[in-house]
C-alpha positions as CSV (number, residue, x, y, z in Angstrom):
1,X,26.2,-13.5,-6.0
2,X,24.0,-14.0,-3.0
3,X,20.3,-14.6,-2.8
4,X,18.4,-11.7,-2.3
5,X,16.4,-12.4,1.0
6,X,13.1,-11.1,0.8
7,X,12.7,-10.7,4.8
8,X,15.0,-8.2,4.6
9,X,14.2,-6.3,1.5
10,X,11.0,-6.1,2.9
11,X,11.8,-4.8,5.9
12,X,14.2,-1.7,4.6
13,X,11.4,-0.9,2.1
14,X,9.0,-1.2,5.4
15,X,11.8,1.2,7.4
16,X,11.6,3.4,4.2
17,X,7.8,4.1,4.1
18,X,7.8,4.3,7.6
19,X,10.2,7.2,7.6
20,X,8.4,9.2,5.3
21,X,5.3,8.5,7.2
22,X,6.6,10.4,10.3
23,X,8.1,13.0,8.3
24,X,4.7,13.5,7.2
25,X,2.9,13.2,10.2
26,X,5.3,16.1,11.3
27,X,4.6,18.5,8.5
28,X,0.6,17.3,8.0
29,X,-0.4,15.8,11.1
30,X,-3.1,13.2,10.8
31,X,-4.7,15.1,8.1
32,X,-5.4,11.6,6.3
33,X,-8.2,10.9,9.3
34,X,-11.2,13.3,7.7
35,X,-10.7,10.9,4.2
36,X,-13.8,8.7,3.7
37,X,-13.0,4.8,2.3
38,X,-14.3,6.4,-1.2
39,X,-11.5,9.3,-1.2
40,X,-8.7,6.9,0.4
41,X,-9.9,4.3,-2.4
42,X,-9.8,6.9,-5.3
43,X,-6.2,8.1,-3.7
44,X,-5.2,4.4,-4.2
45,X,-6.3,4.7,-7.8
46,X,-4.6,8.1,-9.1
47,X,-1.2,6.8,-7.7
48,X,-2.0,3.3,-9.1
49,X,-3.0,4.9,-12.6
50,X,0.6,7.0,-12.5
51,X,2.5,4.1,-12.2
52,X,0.6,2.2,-15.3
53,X,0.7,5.3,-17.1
54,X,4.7,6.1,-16.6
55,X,5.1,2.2,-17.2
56,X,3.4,2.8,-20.6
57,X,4.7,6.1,-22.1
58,X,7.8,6.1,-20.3
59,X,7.8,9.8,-19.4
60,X,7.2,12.1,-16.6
61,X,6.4,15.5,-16.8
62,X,6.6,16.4,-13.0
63,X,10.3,15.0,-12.5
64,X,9.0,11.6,-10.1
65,X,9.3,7.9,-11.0
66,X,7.9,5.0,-10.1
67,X,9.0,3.8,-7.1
68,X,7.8,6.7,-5.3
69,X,4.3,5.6,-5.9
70,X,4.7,2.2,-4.4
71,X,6.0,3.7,-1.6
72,X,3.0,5.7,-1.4
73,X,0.9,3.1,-1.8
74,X,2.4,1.4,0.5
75,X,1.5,4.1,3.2
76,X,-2.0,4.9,1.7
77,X,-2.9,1.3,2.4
78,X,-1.7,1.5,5.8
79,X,-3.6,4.2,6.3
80,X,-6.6,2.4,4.8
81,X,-6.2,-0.2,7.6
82,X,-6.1,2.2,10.1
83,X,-8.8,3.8,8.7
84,X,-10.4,0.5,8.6
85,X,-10.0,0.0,12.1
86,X,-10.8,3.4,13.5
87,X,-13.3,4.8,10.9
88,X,-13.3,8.6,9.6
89,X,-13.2,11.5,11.6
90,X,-14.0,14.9,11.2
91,X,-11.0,16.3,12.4
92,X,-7.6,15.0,13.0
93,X,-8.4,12.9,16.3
94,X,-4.7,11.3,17.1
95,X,-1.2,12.4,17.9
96,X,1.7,11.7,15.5
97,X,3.0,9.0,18.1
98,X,-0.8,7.0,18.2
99,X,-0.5,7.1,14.3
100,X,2.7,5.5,14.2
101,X,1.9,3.1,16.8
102,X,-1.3,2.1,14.3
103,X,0.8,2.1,11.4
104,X,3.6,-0.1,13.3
105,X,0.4,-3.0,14.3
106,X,-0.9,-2.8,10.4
107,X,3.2,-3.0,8.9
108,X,3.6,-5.9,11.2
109,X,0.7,-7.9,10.0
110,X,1.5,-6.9,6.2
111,X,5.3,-8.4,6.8
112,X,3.6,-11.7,8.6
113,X,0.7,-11.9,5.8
114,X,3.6,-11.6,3.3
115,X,6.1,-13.9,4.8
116,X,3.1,-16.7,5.0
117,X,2.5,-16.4,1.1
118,X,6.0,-15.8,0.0
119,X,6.1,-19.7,1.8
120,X,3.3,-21.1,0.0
121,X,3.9,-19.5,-4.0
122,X,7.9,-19.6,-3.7
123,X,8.9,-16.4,-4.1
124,X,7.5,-16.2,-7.2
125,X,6.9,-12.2,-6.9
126,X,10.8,-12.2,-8.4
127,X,9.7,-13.9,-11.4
128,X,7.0,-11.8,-12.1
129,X,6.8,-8.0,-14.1
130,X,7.0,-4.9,-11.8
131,X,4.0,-3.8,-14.5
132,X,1.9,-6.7,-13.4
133,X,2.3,-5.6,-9.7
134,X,0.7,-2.6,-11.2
135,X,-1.9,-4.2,-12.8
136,X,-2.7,-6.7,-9.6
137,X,-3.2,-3.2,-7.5
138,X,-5.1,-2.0,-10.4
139,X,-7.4,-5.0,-9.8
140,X,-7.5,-5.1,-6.1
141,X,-8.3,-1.4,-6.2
142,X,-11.4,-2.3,-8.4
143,X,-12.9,-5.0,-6.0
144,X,-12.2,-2.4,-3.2
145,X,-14.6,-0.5,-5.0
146,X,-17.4,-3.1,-5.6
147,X,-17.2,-3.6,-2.2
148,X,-17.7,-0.4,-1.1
149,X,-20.7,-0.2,-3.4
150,X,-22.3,-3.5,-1.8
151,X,-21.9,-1.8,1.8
152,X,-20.3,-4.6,3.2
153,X,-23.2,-7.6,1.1
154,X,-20.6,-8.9,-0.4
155,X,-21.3,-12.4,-0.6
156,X,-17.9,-14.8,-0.8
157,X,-15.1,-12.2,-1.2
158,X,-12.7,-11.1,1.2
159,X,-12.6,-7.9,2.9
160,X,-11.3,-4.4,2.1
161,X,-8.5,-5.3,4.9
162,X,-7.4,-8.4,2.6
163,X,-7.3,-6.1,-0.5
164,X,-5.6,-3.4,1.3
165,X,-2.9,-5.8,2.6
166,X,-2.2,-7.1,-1.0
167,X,-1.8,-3.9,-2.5
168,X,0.9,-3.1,0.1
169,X,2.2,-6.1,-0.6
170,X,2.8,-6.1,-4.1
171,X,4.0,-2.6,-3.8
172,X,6.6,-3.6,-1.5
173,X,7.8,-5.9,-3.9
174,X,7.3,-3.5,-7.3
175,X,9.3,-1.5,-4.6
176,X,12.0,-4.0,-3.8
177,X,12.4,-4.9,-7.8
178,X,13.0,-1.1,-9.1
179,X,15.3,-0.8,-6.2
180,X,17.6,-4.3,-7.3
């Protein structure tokens, strides 16, 4: 059996999201551009809080899994990036095609931050549980939180960005892992 390459996986999970994106951008527009970092964060955390809770009772009472929540989280941290970058508006302020265009520049540096890391720890996302992906988000959600709170006084931590890159991240590879 071959090796699973990670470069790739990545990349079709990436291709994926991206494709739902658009779709969405279609039917919604940039809707996503009036959410404050406090609503974007708390979106983060109902989708993160599915996935722990379908992980632990096993059932789902509105027909969806798991994996469709990485894959959202995977986009809503995207969109936190861009959000990031651009702040809130009060009305949708960009075309479908400048959206993509964002979410292109912020996919890009997720695949780069990820292919750096998957160097240095050796892959070992594969030998890890697709619950503690869950649990990792779980946390990185949390200090997205505190962070909001101090208003930017935090005083050693990294950034929202770093914490939104990890949570896409890991839910590429909780994403890649259901998928195998």
């Amino acid at each position: 059996m071959a090796k699973p390459n990670t470069d790739q996986q990545f990349k079709e999970v990436m291709a994926e999201c991206r494709e739902l994106f658009a779709k969405k951008l279609h039917d919604y527009g940039a809707s996503w551009r009036i959410l404050r970092p406090s609503s974007l964060t708390d979106q983060l955390f109902i989708k993160a809080k599915r996935i722990r809770s379908l992980e632990i009772t096993g059932q789902s009472l509105v027909g969806e899994g798991i994996r469709p929540e990485f894959i959202a989280l995977i986009n809503y941290g995207i969109v936190g990036l861009i959000q990031l970058d651009r702040g809130y508006a009060d009305r949708v302020d960009m075309t479908a095609e400048q959206a993509l265009a964002l979410y292109d520049t912020h996919a890009k540096e997720a695949y780069e931050l990820m292919t750096r890391k998957n160097h240095d720890y050796g892959e070992a996302w594969r030998s890890m549980r697709v619950s503690s992906y869950t649990d990792l988000i779980l946390t990185k959600i949390e200090r997205i939180k505190e962070l909001e709170d101090l208003q930017g006084a935090a005083l050693v931590s990294e950034g929202v960005d770093a914490n939104y890159m990890d949570i896409i991240n890991y839910a590429v590879f909780g994403a890649i892992r259901l998928q195998e």
